[in-house]
Each structure stands twice: as structure tokens, then as C-alpha cells.
N, C-alpha and C positions, 0 to 999 in steps of 0.2 A: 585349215584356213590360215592365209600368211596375217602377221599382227597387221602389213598394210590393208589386207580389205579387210583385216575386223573393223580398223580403223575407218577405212572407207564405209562401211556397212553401219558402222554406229555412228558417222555421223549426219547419213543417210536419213536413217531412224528420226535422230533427233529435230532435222530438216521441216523432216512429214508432221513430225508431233506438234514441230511451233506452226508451219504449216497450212495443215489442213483445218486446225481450228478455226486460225483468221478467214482461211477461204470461205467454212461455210458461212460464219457470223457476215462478210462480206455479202454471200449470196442470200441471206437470211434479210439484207436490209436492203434489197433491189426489190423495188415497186414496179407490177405490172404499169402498161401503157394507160391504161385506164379501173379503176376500183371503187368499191362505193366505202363512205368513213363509215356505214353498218360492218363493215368484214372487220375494221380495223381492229387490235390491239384485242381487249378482253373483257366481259359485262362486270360490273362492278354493282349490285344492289344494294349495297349502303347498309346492308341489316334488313331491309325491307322486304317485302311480299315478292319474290321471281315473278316472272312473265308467264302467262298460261302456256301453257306447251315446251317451257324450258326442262331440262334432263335435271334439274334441281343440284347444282352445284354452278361455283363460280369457276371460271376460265375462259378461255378461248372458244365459247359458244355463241360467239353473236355474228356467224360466217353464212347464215340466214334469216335475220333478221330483217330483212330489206323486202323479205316477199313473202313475210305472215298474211296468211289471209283474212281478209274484213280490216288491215290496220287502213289508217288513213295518211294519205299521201302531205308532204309539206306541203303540196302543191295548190291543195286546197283548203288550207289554215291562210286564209285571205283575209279582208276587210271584209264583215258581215253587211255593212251599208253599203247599199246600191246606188244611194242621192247622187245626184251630182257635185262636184268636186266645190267646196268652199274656194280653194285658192289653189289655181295651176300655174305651175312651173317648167317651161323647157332650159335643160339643158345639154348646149351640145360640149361633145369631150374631143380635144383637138391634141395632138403628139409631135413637138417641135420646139422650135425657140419662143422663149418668154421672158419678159421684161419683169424683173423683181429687182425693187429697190436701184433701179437704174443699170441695172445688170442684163445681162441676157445671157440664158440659162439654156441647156438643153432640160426639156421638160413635159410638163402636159398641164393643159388649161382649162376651163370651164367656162364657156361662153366667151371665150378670148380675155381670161384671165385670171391669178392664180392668185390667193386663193379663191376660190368659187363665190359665186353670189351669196350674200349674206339670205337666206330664206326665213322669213317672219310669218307666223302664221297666230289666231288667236286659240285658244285650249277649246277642245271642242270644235274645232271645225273640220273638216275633210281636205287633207292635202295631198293631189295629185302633182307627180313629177313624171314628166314623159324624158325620157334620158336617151341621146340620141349619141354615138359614137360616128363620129366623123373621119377620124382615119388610127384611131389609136391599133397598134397591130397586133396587140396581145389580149383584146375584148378589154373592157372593162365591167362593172359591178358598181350598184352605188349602196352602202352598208349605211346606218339610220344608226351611230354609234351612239349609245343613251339613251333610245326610245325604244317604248318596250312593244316594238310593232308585232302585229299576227308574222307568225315565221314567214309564210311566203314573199311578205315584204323584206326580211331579212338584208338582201343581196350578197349573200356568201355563196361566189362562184364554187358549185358542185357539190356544193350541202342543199343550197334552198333556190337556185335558178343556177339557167345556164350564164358563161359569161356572154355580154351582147358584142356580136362582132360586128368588125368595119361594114359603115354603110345601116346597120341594125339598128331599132330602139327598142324601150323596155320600159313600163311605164309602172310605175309605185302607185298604190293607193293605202293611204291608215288616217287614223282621226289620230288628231294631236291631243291626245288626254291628260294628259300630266305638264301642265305649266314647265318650264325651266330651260338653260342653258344646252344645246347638243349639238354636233358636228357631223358631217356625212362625210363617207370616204369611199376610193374603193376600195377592196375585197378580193380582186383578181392581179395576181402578180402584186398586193399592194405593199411589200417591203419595199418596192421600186417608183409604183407610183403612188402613193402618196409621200413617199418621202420628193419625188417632184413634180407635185402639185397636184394632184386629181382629191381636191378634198375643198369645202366650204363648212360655213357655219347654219345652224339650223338654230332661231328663238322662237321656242313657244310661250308666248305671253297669253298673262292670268288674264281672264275674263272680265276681271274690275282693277284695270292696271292703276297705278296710286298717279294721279295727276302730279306731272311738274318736272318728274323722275327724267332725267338724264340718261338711255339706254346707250353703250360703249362696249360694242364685241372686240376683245383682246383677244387676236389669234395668233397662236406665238407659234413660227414655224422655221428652221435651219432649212434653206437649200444650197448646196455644196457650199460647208460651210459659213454662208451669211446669213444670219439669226435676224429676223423679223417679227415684226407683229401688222396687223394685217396688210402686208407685202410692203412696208416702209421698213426704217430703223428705229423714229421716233414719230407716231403716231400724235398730231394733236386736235383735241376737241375744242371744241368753244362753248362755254358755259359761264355764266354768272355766278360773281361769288354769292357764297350762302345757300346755291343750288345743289340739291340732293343728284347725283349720280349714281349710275350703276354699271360697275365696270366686270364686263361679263368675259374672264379670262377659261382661252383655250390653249390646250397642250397639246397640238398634233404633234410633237414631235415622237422620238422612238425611246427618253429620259426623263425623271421629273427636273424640275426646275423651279426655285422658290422666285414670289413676287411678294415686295411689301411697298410704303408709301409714304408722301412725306407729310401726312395728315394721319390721325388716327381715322380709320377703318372698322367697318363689323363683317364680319362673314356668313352673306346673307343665304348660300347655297351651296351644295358639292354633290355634282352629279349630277346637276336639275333639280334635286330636291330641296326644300326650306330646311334648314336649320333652327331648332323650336330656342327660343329667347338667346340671339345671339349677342354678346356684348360686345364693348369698344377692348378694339386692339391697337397698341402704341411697341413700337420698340419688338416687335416680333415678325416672322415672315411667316407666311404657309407656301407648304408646298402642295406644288400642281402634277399631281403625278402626269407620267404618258398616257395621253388619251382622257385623262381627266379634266375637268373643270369644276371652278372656284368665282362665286359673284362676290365682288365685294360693295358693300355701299359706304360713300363717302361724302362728305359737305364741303363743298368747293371755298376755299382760304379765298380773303382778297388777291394775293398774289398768286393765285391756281396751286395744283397741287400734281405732283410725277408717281404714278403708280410702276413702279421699275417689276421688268420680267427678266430673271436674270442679270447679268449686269452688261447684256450687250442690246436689249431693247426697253425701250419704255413707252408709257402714254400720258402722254401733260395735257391738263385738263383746265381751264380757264380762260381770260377775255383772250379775244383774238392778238396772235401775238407771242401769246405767256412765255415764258423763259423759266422753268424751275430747275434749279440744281439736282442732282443727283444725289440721291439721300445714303446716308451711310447703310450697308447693310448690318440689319440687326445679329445680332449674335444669338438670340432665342428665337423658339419658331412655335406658334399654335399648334396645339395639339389635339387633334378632332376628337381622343377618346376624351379628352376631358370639358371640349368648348360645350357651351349653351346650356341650357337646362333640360331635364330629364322630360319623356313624354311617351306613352303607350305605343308600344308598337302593332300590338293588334292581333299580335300571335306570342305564341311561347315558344322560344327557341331550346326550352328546356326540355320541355314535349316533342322533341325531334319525330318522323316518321321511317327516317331515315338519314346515314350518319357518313360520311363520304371523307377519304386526307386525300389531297394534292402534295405532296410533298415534291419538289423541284431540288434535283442534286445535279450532278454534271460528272461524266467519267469519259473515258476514251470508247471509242468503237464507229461502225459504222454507220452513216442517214444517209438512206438512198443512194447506199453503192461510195456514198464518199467517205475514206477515213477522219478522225479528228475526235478532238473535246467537244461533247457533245451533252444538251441539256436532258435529263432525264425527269418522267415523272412516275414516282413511287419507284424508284428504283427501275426502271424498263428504259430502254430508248425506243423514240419514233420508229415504227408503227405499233409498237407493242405497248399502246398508250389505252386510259380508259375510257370505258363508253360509261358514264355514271347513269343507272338508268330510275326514273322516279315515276312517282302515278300523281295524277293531276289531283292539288289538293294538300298533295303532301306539305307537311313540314321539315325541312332538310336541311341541316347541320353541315358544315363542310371547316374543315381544320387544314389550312394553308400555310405551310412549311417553307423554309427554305435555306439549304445548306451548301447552295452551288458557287458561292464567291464572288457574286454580282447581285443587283436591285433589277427587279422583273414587277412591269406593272399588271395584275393581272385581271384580265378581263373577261367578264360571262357577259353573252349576247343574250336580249330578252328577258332579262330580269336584275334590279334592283335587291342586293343584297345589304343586311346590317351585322355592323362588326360587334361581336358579345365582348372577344378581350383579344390585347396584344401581349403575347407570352405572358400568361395567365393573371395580368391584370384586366378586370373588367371595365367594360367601359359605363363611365360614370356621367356624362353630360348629354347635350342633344344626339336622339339616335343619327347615330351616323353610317348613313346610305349612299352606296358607293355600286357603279359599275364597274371601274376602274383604280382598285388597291395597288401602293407600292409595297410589296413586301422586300423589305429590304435582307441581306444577307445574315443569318443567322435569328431571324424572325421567325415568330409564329402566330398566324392568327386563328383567333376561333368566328366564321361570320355564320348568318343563317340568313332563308327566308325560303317563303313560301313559291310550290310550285305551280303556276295560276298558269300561263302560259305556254300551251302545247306546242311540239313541235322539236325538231333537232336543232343545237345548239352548239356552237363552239364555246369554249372555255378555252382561253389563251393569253398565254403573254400578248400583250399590245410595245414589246419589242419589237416589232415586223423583225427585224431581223431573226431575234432566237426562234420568235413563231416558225421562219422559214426553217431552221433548223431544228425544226420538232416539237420545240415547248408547246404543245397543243391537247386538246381532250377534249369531249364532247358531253354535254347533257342531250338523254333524251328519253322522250315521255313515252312510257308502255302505250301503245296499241299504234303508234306514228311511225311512219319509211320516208326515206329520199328518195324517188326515183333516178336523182342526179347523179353523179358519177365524176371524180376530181377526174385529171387527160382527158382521151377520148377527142372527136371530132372536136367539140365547141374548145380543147385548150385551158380547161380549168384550170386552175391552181388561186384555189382560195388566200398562199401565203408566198 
């Protein structure tokens, strides 16, 4: 053989070796038209009890999981009450131009307008939502972010319903059990629309609300660009001074974002939940992770007071008129392992039943046929992600990593978790419960709680965006399937 075709022949060789590699990890991350997230990724049981009928080893066994027999369907983890509806809600979802902050936006609206109807309902009552899709063309989904509804209520297109297409409706029913702060969104395509606009506020007020109180939904939302709070730039209220307030800040956006104020403040809530003996903060911010919220309670100064989100929105609160300055921002920020006082939580997160890491890194390769840097969890990229699988009842441990070179807020649908410690300091002040953690870059946290609530669940970044690009996992309860299916006819796409 002449040295030119050895030449030619080795570098032939070498061709095929870098190659055919790429080729098949390419063809290894091409998703069927339609799949259910039981085939996905790989069962992960925490240390706990396997599933009856499992081959008794962890891997890539959960590729029938969807059609055990005797499990029970999401479809039927409903609202166990029949009564009729305490308080009903239409809304219809519209795809087009919209008026924000005197803008006109390509977008999408709710009831002809964005953000969505503020929804107030009292704890304990039954809240029906008929959701009606008027011409949106990629279906939508309305998701009950913060509320720990029966799964079928969920609205995660092709985990827990289909999405509702043009012309369709779809109607929610849950009782509002837990007092507090929450926002609805959609779920289908929602990196895109909720970032323009398919998203409102949800207040479930306590049953014996404190007379006199000032309620103030802060709903802080960027569309292209222009940073709002609820679709203005400087929101104002009118209150008398000496009047108690309460200023109920949301974070739709895809970032956290700190708010502080030109009064001292306590922090009365995060996540919906009370905060046990919260004290006065001066000279400090908190932050609002993405998807999170934060109530703060304040006493309105004679000359009003500016509760600033960011520093391109705020909310000035006093006599009609008020004028407040723009308060410096603090240099110190509250820190929720250490705010409020200490108070039972009800379980032992030390007594785990089950013990679960999310670890979030980031490498190259391919999601769904596309190359790039791409987020991974435990070391796998999208779909070779985990199904964490628990038995109802359980106590579950979960150790939240992150080594990928970005802040990812992450969110579990359906359950309220508490943080033990942040990189192995424990936490020492009011427990702190959260559906919506920043873990920021080179963070660790240790949270837990209990598995009360059947049903398949997403765990995700509440980046819409990295969600889109993978950062995703699922919880889900032994003996429960989806019948749903992400693609397919209805067009899912939960992200």
C-alpha cells in the first residue's frame, strides 16, 4: 500500500472514530413524536422499598411503568368534594397584541389582559376555574404554581391533562387549603408564554383575616425587556398613614430579584407559608427567587413608603398622590436560614424513608437532536434524567447541588419542602418552606418533606428557559401512571 492511501486510509479511520460517536449520542437524543415521562431517563429509589414487580436493581427500568396493572391513573387523583364551587372563575386566553405599561406587545392575555385577573379566594373554600382558549395556537394549560392541588389539577400539558386547544375549555376544581401568596401559569409551551403573559395572581386569604390590613399583589414580570409590577412601572396604592399593609410580592419572571423598602419591614411569608416570629428588617433586601414569593408587612410613614423590586419597578404606598424617593439599595440581604424563630416541623427529616441528590452540572452534547452546553442532572443529559420514585407517607431527604455556572430556581410541583442546611450549615431560624429555591452556583442544599400527595410530578428549574433545555425530573408515587403523553395529537410540550 502506497504511504498516500495509508494516509488516506488513516485519516479515514480517524474521521469514523470522532465520527460515529457524535452520530450516535446525536441519534441517542432524538425524541419520538410522542412518549410518556414514565419511559423517560432512569428509576431512581432513594434507598427505599423498589416497586412490586421491579427486576430489583436501579437503571433504565421504568420503560413500563405507565401500564402496571391495578395503578391509578393521574386522571383520577381529582378533588374528592363534589359540593358545588365556593367561587367560580372564567377565563378566556387570547394570542395577539397587548397593552403593557403603554406598550403594545406581541403576546397573550387573560380576559383581555396581562397579567391575569388577580383570583381571591377564602382557605377552605372550593375554587372552580372554567379556562377557555379563544384562539391561542399552541393549546394552553393553567398550572396552580404553590398550591399543593390533587395532581389532576396540576395542569402540566402531558404529565397531568392534555393541553386545551383553540376553541376548547378545561375546567380546575381544588379547595384552597393553605392560606397564602400563589400565582397560576401556563405549562404548555410556557418558556414562551408566560414569559408573554398567560400567567395571573392567585390570594388565598386566612379564614379570620386581621381587620384594617392593606392587601397589595406585587407582581414583577419583564416583557421584552420592560420590567413591571403588576403591568405598570410604578404601581401606587392609597393608604393612610399608620396603616398596616401587606405587600404580597411575585416573581414570574425566569431570575431572582431582590426587593427592599423605605420603612422598616417584617417578613411575613415565602411560598404561601407564615414565617414563625418574624422580626423587623431595616437596611437589608430579600430576595424573590424565580417563581417564588415573599409578603412583606409594613406601617405606612406619614409621607408613604416605596417598596422597590429591583431597581426598574416599585410600589408607593400612601395618601393619594404620594411621591416617595427611591431608597438606596442595601448592601445586606436577609437570610431565611437564619430569619424568625425556631418551630416544629412535624416530621424528622433525620428519619428520612428515602434519600434522593439532584445534582445540576452543565457539559456539551446533544437535547433533542440539537448540539450545545447543555444542563445536566446527576451527571446524564435530557432524557436520561430521574424518575425519583417514593411511597405515600414517606419521609424524603433530597440534597440539591449545583456546579453548572449559573443560579436555577428549582421547583417541585405539589409539595412544600423545608431547607435542613445550606452547604452544611443548618438552618437555625423559622422553618423555612419553599416551593421555589435559588440555588445559586456552587451551592448545596440539604431540604426534606414529607410525601402526602399522590400523583406524578415535575421537579424543574422554574427557568422556563433551561427547563426547555432539559433541566427537568420527576417525582412519582408507587402504584400511580399518566395516561398523557408529551407531542402526540393534542401538541404537548409541558416546557
Amino acid at each position: 500500500m502506497s504511504k498516500e492511501r495509508l494516509r488516506l486510509l488513516l485519516a479515514s479511520v480517524a474521521t469514523l472514530v470522532v465520527v460515529l460517536p457524535i452520530g450516535y449520542l446525536w441519534q441517542q437524543s432524538l425524541m419520538p413524536s410522542t412518549y410518556s415521562v414514565m419511559d423517560m431517563g432512569y428509576v431512581d429509589y432513594g434507598g427505599g422499598p423498589r416497586r412490586s414487580g421491579d427486576d430489583g436493581h436501579d437503571g433504565h427500568d421504568g420503560h413500563d411503568m405507565h401500564d402496571r396493572a391495578g395503578a391509578t391513573s393521574v386522571a383520577d387523583l381529582t378533588e374528592r368534594s363534589d359540593r358545588a364551587a365556593d367561587v367560580t372563575v372564567d377565563l378566556v386566553a387570547r394570542q395577539g397584541t397587548v397593552t403593557v405599561a403603554g406598550r403594545e406587545i406581541d403576546g397573550y392575555s387573560l380576559n383581555g389582559r396581562t397579567p391575569g385577573p388577580t383570583i381571591e379566594v377564602t382557605q377552605g373554600r372550593l375554587l372552580e376555574v372554567r379556562l377557555h382558549n379563544r384562539d391561542v395556537e399552541e393549546g394552553i394549560t393553567l398550572h396552580w404554581h404553590g398550591v399543593d392541588v390533587p395532581n389532576a389539577e396540576d395542569g402540566v400539558a402531558g404529565v397531568t391533562q392534555d393541553a386545551v386547544q383553540r376553541g376548547e375549555e378545561h375546567v380546575y376544581r381544588f379547595v384552597a387549603r393553605d392560606a397564602g401568596t400563589y400565582w397560576y401559569h401556563s405549562h404548555q409551551v410556557s418558556h414562551e408564554q408566560v414569559r408573554g403573559g398567560l400567567f395571573g395572581t392567585l390570594v388565598v386569604q386566612p379564614r379570620r383575616a386581621p381587620a384594617g390590613v392593606v392587601d397589595v399583589p406585587a407582581v414583577m414580570h419583564t416583557y421584552d425587556s420592560l420590567t413591571t409590577v403588576n403591568g405598570t412601572r410604578t404601581d401606587h396604592v392609597t393608604a393612610r398613614p399608620g396603616q398596616r399593609v401587606r405587600v404580597r410580592v411575585v416573581n414570574t419572571d425566569n431570575g431572582p430579584f431582590q426587593a427592599w423598602a423605605s420603612a422598616p419591614y417584617r417578613v411575613l411569608a415565602v411560598d404561601g407559608t407564615d414565617v414563625h416570629g418574624p422580626t423587623p428588617v431595616e437596611d437589608e433586601a430579600v430576595t424573590v427567587t424565580a417563581g417564588g414569593r415573599v409578603d412583606l408587612s409594613l406601617t405606612v410613614p406619614a409621607d408613604g413608603l416605596r417598596v422597590q423590586l429591583g431597581s426598574a419597578a416599585a410600589v408607593v404606598v400612601g395618601r393619594e398622590g404620594a411621591e416617595v424617593p427611591e431608597p438606596d439599595a442595601p448592601g445586606a440581604e436577609v437570610d431565611l436560614l437564619s430569619y424568625g424563630a425556631p418551630a416544629p416541623l412535624g416530621f424528622d427529616p433525620a428519619d428520612a424513608d428515602r434519600s434522593f441528590r439532584y445534582a445540576v452540572g452543565r457539559r456539551p452534547g446533544f437535547v433533542k437532536g440539537r448540539p450545545g452546553l447543555f444542563w445536566t442532572v446527576n451527571g446524564h443529559l435530557f432524557p436520561d434524567v430521574p424518575m425519583f420514585v417514593v411511597r405515600e407517607g414517606d419521609v424524603v431527604r433530597m440534597t440539591i447541588s449545583n456546579s453548572s455556572g449559573d443560579v436555577h430556581p428549582m421547583h417541585l410541583h405539589g409539595h412544600h419542602a423545608v431547607v435542613v442546611s445550606r452547604d452544611g450549615r443548618r438552618a437555625t431560624g423559622s422553618p423555612w418552606w419553599f416551593d421555589s429555591l435559588d440555588v445559586e452556583d456552587g451551592e448545596t442544599y440539604e431540604v426534606a418533606f414529607v410525601a402526602d400527595n399522590p400523583g406524578v410530578w415535575m421537579d424543574h428549574c422554574h427557568n422556563l428557559e433551561h427547563a426547555r433545555d432539559g433541566l427537568v425530573a420527576h417525582l412519582m408515587y408507587d402504584g400511580v401512571r399518566t395516561p398523557y403523553r408529551v407531542g402526540g395529537a393534542p401538541g404537548n410540550e409541558p416546557e
